[in-house]
C-alpha angles and dihedrals in degrees: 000000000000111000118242088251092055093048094047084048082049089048090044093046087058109047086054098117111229105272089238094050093110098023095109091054115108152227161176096243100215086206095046105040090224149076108284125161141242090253090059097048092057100054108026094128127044089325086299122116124274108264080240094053096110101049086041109050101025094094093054111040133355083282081179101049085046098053093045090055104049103025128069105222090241082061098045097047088046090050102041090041093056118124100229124237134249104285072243085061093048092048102050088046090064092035083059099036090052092052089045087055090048093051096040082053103043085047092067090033088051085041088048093057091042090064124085 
């Protein structure tokens, strides 16, 4: 028979909401200028969450509660502590994360026709 303490980490295991639950939402990113979504901002950096993440994002969801549950605090004071980047900084790494993701796609869709 399972202890007390194993059935409360089973409970707590459970009530963890899924990382990507909020990722389509989306914003006007005050660093960016633009539309960027919920899925970007928490994982801007590193997969870790933007330094503005908090400010940006309290008015529309428990920004707090979300970040406790699927962040450790090492990973959450590294990220918020974080200096931010140029605005050029900013650009060429999504520049260079949007080629990465079209290579990474035309590789299985080249991988797709290959196959029989």
């Amino acid at each position: 028979m399972p202890s007390a303490g194993a059935r409360g980490w089973r409970k707590a295991a459970a009530r963890v909401a899924p990382l990507d639950q909020h990722d389509a939402e989306q914003i006007r990113c005050v660093h960016l200028g633009g539309p960027v979504t919920f899925g970007y901002c928490r994982r801007v950096a590193d997969a870790l969450p933007c330094k503005l993440i908090i400010g940006c994002w309290h008015g529309r969801l428990n920004i707090i509660a979300f970040l406790r549950e699927q962040f450790t605090a090492d990973q959450l004071r590294q990220a918020l502590q974080r200096e931010p980047g140029s605005k050029l900084d900013q650009f060429i790494e999504v520049v260079e994360r949007t080629q990465s993701a079209r290579a990474t796609s035309g590789e299985e869709e080249d991988r797709r026709h290959d196959q029989p």
